[in-house]
C-alpha positions as CSV (number, residue, x, y, z in Angstrom):
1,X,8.2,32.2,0.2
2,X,9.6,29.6,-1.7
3,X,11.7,26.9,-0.6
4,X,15.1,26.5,-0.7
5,X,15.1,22.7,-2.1
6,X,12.5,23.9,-4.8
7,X,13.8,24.5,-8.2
8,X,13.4,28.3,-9.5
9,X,10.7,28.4,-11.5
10,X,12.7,30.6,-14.6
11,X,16.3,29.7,-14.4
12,X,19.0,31.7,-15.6
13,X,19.1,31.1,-19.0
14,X,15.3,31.5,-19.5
15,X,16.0,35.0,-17.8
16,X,18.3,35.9,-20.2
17,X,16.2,34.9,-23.4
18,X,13.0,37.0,-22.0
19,X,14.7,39.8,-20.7
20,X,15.1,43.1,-22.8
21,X,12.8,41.2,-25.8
22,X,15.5,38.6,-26.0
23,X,18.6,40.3,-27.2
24,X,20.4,39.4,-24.1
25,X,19.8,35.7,-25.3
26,X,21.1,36.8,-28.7
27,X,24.3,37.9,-26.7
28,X,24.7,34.9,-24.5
29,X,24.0,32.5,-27.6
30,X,26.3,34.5,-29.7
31,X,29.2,33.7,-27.4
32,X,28.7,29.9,-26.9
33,X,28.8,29.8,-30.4
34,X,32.0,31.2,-30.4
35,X,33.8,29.1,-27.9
36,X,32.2,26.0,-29.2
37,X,29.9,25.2,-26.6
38,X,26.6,25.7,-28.7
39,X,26.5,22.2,-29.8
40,X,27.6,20.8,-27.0
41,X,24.7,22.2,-24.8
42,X,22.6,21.2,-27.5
43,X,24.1,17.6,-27.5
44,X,23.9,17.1,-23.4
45,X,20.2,18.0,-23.7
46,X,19.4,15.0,-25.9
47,X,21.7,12.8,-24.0
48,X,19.4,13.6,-20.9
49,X,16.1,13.4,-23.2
50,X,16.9,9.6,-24.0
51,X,17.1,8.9,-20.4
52,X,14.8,5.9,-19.4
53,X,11.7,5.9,-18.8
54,X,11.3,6.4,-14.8
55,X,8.5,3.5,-14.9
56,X,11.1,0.9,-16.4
57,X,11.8,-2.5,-14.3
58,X,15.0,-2.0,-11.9
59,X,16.8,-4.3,-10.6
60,X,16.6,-4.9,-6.8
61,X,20.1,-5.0,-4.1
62,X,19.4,-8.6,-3.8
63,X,17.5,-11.3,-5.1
64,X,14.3,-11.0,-4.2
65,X,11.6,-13.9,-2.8
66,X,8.9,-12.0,-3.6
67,X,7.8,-10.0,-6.8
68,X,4.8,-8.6,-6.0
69,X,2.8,-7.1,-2.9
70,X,-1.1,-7.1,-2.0
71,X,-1.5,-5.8,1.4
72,X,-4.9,-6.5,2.8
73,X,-6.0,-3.4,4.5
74,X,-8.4,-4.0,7.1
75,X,-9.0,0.0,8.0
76,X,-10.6,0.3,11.0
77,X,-8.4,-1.7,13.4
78,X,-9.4,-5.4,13.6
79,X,-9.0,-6.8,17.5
80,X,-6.3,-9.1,17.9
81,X,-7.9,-10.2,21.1
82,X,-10.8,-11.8,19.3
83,X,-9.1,-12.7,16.0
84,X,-5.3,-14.4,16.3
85,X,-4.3,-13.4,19.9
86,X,-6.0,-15.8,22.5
87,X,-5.7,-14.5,25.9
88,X,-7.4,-16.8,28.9
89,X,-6.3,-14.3,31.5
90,X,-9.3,-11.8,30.0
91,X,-12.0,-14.2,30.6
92,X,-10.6,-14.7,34.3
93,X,-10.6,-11.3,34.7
94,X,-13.7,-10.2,33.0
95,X,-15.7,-7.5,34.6
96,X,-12.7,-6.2,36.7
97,X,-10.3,-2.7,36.5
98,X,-6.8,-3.6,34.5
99,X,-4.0,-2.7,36.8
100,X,-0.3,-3.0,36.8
101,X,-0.1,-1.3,32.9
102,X,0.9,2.4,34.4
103,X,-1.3,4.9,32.5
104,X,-3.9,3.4,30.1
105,X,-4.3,5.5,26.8
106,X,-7.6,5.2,25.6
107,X,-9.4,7.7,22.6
108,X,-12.6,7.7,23.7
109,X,-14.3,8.3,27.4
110,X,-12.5,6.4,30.2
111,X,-11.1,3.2,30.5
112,X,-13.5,0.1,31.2
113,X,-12.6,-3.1,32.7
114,X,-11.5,-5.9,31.2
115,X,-13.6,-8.1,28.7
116,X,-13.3,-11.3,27.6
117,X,-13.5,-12.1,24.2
118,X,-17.1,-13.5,22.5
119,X,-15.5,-16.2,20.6
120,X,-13.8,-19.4,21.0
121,X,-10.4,-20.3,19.6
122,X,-9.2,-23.3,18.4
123,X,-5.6,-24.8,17.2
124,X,-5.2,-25.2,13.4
125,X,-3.1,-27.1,10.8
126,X,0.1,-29.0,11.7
127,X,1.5,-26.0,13.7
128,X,-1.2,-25.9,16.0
129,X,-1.7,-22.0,15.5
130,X,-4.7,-20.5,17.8
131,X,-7.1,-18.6,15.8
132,X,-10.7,-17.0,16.3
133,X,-13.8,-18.6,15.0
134,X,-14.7,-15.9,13.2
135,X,-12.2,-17.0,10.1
136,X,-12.7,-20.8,9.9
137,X,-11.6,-20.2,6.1
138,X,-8.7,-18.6,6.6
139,X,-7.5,-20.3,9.4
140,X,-7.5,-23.5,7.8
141,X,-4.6,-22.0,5.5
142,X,-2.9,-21.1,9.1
143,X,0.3,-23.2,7.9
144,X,0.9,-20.6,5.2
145,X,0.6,-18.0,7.6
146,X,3.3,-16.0,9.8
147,X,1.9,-14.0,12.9
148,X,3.1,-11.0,14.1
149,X,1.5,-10.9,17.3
150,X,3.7,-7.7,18.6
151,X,3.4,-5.1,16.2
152,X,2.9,-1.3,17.9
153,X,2.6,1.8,16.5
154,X,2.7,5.4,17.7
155,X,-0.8,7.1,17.1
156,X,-4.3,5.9,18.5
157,X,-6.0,8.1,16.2
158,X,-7.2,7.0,12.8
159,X,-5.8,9.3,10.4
160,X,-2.5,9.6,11.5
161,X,-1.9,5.7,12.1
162,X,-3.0,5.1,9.0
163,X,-0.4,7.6,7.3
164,X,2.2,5.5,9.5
165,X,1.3,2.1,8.3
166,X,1.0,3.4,4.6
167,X,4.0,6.3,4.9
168,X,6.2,5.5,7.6
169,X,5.3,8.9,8.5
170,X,1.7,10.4,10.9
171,X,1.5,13.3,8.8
172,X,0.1,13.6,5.1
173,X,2.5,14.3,2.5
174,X,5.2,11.6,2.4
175,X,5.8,8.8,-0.5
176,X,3.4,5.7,0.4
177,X,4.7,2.2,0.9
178,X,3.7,0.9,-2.7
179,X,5.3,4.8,-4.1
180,X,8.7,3.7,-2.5
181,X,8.1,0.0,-3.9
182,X,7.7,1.4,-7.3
183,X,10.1,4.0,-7.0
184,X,13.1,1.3,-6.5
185,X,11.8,-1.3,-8.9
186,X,9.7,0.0,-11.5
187,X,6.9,-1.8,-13.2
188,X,6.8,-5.2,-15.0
189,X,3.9,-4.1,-16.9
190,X,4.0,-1.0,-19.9
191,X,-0.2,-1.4,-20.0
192,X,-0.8,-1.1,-16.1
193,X,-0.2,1.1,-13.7
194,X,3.0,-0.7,-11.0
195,X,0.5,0.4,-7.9
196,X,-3.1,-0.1,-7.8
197,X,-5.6,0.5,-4.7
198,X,-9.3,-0.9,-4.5
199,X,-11.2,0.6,-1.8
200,X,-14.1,-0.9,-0.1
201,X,-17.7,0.1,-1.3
202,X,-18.7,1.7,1.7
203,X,-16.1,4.7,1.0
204,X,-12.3,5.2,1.1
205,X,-10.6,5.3,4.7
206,X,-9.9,8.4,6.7
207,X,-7.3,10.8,5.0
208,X,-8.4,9.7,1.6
209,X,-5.9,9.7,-1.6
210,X,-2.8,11.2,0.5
211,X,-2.5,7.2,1.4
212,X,-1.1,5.9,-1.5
213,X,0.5,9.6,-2.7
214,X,3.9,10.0,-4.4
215,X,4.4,12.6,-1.4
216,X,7.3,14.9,-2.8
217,X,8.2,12.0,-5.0
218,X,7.5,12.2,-9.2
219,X,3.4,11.5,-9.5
220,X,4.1,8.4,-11.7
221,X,4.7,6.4,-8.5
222,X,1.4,7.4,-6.5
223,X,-1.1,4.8,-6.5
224,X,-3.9,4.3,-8.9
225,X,-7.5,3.5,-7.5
226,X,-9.1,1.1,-9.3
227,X,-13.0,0.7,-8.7
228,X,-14.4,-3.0,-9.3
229,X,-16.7,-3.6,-12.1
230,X,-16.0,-3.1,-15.8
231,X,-15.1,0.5,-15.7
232,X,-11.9,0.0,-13.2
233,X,-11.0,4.1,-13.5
234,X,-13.4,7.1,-14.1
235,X,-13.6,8.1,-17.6
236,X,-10.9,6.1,-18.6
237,X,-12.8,5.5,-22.0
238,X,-12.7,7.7,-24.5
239,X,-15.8,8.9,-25.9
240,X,-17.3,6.5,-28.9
241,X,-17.0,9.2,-31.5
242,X,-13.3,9.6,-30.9
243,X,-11.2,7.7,-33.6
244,X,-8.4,5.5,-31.9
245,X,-6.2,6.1,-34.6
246,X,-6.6,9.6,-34.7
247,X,-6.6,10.0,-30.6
248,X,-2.9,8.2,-31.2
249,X,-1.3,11.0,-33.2
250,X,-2.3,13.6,-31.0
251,X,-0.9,11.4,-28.0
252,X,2.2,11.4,-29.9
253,X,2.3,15.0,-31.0
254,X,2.1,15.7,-27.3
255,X,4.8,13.3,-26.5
256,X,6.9,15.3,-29.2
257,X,6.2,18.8,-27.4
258,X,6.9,17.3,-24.2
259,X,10.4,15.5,-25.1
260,X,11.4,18.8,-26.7
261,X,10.3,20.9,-23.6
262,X,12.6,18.1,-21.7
263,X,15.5,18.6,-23.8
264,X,15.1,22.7,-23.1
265,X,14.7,22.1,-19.4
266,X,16.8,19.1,-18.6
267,X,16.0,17.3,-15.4
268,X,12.9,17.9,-14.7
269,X,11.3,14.9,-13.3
270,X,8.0,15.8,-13.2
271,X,8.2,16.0,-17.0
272,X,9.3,12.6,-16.9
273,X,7.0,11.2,-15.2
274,X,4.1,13.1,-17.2
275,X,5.6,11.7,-20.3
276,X,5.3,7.9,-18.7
277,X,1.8,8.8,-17.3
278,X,1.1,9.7,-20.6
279,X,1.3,6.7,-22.9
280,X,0.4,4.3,-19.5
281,X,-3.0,6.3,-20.0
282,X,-3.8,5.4,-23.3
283,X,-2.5,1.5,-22.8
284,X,-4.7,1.2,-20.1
285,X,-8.0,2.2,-22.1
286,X,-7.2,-1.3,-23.6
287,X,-5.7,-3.4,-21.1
288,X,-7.4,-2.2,-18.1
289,X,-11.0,-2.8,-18.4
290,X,-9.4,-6.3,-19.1
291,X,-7.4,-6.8,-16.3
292,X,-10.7,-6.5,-13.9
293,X,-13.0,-8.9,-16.2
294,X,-13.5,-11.6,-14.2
295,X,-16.2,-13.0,-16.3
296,X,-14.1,-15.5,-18.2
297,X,-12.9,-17.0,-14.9
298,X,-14.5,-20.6,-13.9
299,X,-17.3,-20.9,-12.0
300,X,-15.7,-22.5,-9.5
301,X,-13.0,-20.3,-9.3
302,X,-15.5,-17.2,-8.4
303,X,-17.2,-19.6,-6.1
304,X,-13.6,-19.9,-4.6
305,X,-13.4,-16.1,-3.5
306,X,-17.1,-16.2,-2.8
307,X,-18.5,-14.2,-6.0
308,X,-22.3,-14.5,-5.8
309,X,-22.8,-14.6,-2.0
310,X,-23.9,-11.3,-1.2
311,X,-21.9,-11.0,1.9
312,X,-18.9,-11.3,0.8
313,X,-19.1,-10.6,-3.4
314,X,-17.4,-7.2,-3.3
315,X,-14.4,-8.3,-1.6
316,X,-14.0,-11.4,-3.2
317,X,-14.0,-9.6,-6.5
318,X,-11.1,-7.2,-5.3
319,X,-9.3,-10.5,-4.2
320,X,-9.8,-12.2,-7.4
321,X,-8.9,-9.0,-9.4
322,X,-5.9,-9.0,-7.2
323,X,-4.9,-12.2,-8.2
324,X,-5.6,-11.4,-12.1
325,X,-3.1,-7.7,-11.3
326,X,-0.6,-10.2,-10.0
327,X,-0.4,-12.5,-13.2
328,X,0.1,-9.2,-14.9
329,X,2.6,-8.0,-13.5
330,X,1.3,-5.3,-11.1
331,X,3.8,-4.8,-8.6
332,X,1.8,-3.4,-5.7
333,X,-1.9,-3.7,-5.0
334,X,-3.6,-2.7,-1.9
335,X,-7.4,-3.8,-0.9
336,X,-9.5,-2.0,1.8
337,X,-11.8,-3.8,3.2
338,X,-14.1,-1.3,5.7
339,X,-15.0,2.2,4.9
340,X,-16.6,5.3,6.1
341,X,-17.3,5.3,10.2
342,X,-17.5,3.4,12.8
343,X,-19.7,0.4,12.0
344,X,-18.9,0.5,8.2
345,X,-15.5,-0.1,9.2
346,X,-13.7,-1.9,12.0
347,X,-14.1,0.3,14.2
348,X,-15.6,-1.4,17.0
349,X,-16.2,1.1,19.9
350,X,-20.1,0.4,20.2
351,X,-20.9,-3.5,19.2
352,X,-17.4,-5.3,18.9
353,X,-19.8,-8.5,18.1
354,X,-22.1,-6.7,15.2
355,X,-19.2,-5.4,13.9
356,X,-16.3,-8.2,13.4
357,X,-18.8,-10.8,12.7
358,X,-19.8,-8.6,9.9
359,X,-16.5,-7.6,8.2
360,X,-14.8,-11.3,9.3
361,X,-17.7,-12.7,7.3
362,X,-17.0,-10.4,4.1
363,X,-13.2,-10.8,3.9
364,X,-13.2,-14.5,5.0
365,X,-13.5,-16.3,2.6
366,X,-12.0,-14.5,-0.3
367,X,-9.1,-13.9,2.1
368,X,-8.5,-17.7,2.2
369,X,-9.5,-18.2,-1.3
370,X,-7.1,-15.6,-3.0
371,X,-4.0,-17.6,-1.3
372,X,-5.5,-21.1,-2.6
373,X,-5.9,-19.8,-5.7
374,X,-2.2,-18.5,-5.9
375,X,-0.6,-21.4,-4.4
376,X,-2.7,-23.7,-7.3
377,X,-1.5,-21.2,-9.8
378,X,2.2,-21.1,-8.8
379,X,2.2,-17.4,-8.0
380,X,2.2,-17.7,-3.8
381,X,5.8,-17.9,-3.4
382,X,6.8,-14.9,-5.6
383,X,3.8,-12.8,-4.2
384,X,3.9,-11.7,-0.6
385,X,0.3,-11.0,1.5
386,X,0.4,-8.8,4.6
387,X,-2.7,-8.6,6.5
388,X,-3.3,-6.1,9.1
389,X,-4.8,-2.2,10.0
390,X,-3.8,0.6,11.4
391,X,-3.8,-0.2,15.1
392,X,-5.6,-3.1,17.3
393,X,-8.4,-3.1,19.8
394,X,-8.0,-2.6,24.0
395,X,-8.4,-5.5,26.1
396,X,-10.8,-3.3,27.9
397,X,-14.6,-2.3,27.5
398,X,-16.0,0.9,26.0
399,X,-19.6,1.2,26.4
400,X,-19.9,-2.3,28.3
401,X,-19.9,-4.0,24.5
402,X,-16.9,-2.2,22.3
403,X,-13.4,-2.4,22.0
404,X,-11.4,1.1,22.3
405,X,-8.0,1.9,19.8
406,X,-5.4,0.0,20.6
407,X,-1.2,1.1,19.3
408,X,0.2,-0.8,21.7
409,X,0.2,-4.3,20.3
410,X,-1.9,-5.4,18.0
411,X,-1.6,-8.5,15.3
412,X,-0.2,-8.8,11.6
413,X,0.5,-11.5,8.9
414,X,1.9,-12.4,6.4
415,X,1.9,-15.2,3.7
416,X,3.3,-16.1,0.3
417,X,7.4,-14.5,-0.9
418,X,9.1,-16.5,1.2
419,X,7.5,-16.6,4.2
420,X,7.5,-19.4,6.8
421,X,4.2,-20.0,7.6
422,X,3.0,-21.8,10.6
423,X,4.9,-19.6,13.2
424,X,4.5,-17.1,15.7
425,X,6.6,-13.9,16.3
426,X,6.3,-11.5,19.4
427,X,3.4,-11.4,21.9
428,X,1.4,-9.1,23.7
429,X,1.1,-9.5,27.7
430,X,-1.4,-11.7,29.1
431,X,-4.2,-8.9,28.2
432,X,-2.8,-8.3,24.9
433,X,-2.5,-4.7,25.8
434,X,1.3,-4.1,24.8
435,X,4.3,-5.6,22.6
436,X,6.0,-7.5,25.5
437,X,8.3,-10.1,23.5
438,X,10.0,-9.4,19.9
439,X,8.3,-5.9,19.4
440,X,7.7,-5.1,15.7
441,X,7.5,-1.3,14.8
442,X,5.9,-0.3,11.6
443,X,9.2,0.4,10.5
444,X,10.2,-2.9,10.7
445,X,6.9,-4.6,9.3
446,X,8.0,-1.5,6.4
447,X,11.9,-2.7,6.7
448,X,10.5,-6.7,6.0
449,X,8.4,-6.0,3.8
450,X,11.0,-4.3,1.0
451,X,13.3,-6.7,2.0
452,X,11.0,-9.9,0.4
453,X,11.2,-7.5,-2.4
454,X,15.2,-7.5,-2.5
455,X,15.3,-4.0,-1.1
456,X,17.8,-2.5,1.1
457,X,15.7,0.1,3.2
458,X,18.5,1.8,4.5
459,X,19.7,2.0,0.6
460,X,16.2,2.8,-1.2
461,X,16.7,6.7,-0.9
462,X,15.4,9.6,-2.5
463,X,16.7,13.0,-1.9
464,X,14.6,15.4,-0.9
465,X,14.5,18.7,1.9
466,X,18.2,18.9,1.8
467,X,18.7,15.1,2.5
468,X,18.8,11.7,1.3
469,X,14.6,10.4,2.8
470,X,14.0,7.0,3.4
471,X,10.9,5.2,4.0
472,X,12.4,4.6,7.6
473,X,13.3,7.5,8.3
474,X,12.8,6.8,11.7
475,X,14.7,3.6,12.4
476,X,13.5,-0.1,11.6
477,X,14.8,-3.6,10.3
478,X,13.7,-6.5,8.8
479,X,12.5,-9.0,10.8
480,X,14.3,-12.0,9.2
481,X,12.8,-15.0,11.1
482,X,9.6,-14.4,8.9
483,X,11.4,-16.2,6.3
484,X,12.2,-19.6,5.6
């Protein structure tokens, strides 16, 4: 049964011109003539086919700091506890029950006992900022950096927390963060795609391409995955015996068919964005495989984001790539860096040491070298980081050496677009457990987030199911003392 917010699919025009082999369209056409309307239907219709393109720049509600996102996706759920959230009290209390938390939500088994955490922090920079010593790169950069050390979500399963931190929403089928970002600013860039995602080699993260969809939104704002290497999209080249001249007229003789079907069926948006997707296609066959040639950077720039070092290579080109986007004006990018299960990702539940060694020591130094190599470059201050997963890690054991799911209170960052860096926001309690001080939903890391970009989230709409949808749909507001 269709819905009711659908459009029909034959209106009651079309109706009219197939019905009885037409002659009822005869009629109908007949008397517009008549009264004078005829031309003007036909006039409205090519007012509404020079609309603009959906793609085009916008300009934000206010001025924005930041002009570009790359959100550092660390899918799998990096431990704050053993990362940027010192807590002594677990290393008191190692070995025995946690008590006084009420009812302790854990995914797997039952809950352990407390566990200290491996590694030693230290303070860093001017601000003094604790931080593991897993990320001795990155946290010599702590100055640039803004903590969020009380962010909480709502889901401890994988799938559906990370549809909320990339949807606002647990469940599949709603605009992503970058969609919405596009949707209310459009693209700098005519040859690029405004959203790109770069997944990690290991394999995309659970839920797949419903986490950078256009959800009911147009499909020219979904994200584009990009792969690393010289060939950035699947079959984005055309075949060698195809003649680039010739594969241009028949690009345009589609765009002709499709701007006349437009004219017929006036506001379609699908249509619109098929006739963006279109020419953005055959740009990109040129300016693409471009975009993700890192081979004319300098040596010392690769050696920078730790190109060559087989440990942490693949990142480091997604960071570096990243950094080329940017410069082009790509207006969201989103890097994974985990993928597949357990192990492959963050997901510590059996060897919390094996695993955040690993992935600390592939995102490391890339992580630290993409914002030195902005900040040389100019480009840190319009282009805003955020660094974080889907949920964090328990204080407690699993298995006597893991680290259970953790919505609670977990840890996030951000750097670059007018950030403050060198500060602290929130806190867990003195397990790092839960959000005790400043609590920052994912609404409100969402809510911040637009704002840098000079969105309004209570203003960026779209209207959809009978109502006006936001991106926080469920509440949220920027958290203003991120910025300077």
């Amino acid at each position: 049964m269709k819905k009711m917010d659908q459009p029909p699919e034959v209106s009651r025009r079309e109706l009219l011109f197939r019905a009885g082999a037409g002659f009822a369209g005869l009629a109908v056409t007949d008397l517009l003539d008549a009264s004078g309307l005829l031309s003007h239907q036909y006039a409205l219709a090519r007012q509404k086919d020079d609309r603009p393109n959906p793609l085009a720049a916008k300009a934000p509600h206010f001025t924005a700091r930041a002009k570009s996102v790359i959100f550092l996706f660390m899918y799998g759920g990096p431990s704050h506890v053993d990362l940027f959230d010192p807590k002594p009290e677990l290393a008191r209390h190692h070995g025995k029950p946690m008590t006084g938390k009420g009812n302790i939500e854990v995914f797997f088994g039952n809950p352990g006992n407390l566990m200290a955490s491996p590694y030693k922090f230290q303070r860093w920079g001017q601000s003094g900022i604790e931080a593991s010593e897993l990320f001795p790169q990155l946290s010599g950069q702590i100055d640039d950096l803004c903590m969020l050390r009380s962010v909480y979500s709502t889901s401890n399963n994988h799938s559906p927390a990370i549809f909320m931190m990339n949807s606002g929403n647990m469940r599949p089928g709603n605009p992503s963060l970058g969609s919405w970002t596009t949707y209310g600013l459009g693209s700098f860039n005519e040859n690029l795609p405004s959203y790109i995602v770069m997944y990690d080699w290991r394999g995309g993260p659970i839920g797949g391409a419903p986490n950078w969809s256009s959800g009911f939104m147009p499909a020219g704002y979904q994200g584009t995955a990009f792969r690393s290497g010289n060939t950035p999209i699947v079959d984005l080249n055309p075949p060698k015996w195809v003649d680039p001249h010739l594969q241009r007229s028949e690009i345009d003789f589609v765009q002709k068919l499709n701007h006349e079907h437009l004219a017929a069926h006036p506001g379609n948006s699908d249509l619109d964005a098929r006739i963006a997707s279109y020419e953005l296609a055959f740009q990109m066959q040129t300016h693409a495989p471009e975009a993700v040639d890192i081979s004319k950077e300098s040596v010392a720039t690769r050696q920078l984001y730790g190109i060559g070092d087989k440990t942490t290579d693949h990142f480091g080109r997604q960071c570096l790539v990243a950094r080329r986007l940017v410069e082009r004006g790509v207006r969201f990018i989103q890097l994974y860096s985990g993928g597949g299960h357990q192990q492959e990702s963050w997901d510590a539940h059996y060897g919390l040491d094996e695993n955040h060694r690993l992935h600390c020591a592939e995102t490391d130094k890339p992580m630290a070298g993409l914002i030195r190599d902005l900040k040389s470059r100019g480009l840190l201050d319009s282009t805003l980081i955020v660094w974080g997963g889907e949920f964090g890690r328990m204080p407690i054991s699993q298995s006597a050496i893991g680290r259970d799911h953790n919505p609670h209170g977990f840890t996030m960052w951000m750097a670059g677009g007018g950030v403050k860096g060198g500060q602290v926001i929130g806190a867990t309690d003195e397990f790092g457990y839960k959000a005790v001080e400043e609590p920052v939903s994912v609404h409100d890391v969402h809510a911040t987030i637009l704002h840098a970009l000079g969105l309004d989230h209570r203003k960026l709409t779209y209207y959809y199911g009978g109502r006006d949808q936001r991106l926080t749909n469920f509440g949220g507001d920027p958290i203003l003392k991120v910025f300077s």
